[in-house]
C-alpha positions, 0 to 999 in steps of 0.5 A: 489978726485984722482980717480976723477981726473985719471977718467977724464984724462981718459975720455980727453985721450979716446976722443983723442984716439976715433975711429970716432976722428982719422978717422977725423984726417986721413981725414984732413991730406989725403985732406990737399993738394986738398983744398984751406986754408979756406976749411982747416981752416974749417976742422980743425974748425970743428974737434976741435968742435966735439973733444970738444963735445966728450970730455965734454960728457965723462967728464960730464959722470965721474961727474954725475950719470945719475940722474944728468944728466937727471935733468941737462937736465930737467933743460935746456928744462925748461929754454929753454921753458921760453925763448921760452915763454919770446920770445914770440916763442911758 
């Protein structure tokens, strides 16, 4: 349970510390001044959207073997295609 929970802190810093994530963060910070408050608001909207992505997808990678995962996302394609069905979207 303690290499678990190392793992996933690991996984949280990593998400943090990932290239593409600072390359945000620098672009955020050099446009600062050139945009208006809401062209800002949406920029820091959409880092923390993809900073939360990122961070769920390394976590859910310490939680689940492959296997798992792949049956995870069996099991949503199913429901998905129910709802299309019960929607009447098929």
């Amino acid at each position: 349970m303690l290499a678990t929970a190392i793992k996933l802190q690991e996984a949280s810093r990593d998400a943090v510390h990932d290239e593409m994530m600072m390359v945000c963060v620098k672009h955020i910070l050099d446009i600062r001044h050139e945009v208006n408050d809401e062209e800002f608001i949406k920029e820091l909207y959409q880092y923390s959207a993809l900073l939360a992505s990122l961070t769920t997808s390394l976590v859910t990678s310490v939680l689940l073997t492959e296997s798992e995962l792949n049956d995870m996302l069996s099991t949503i394609n199913e429901i998905e295609s129910m709802e299309d069905i019960v929607n009447g979207n098929d």
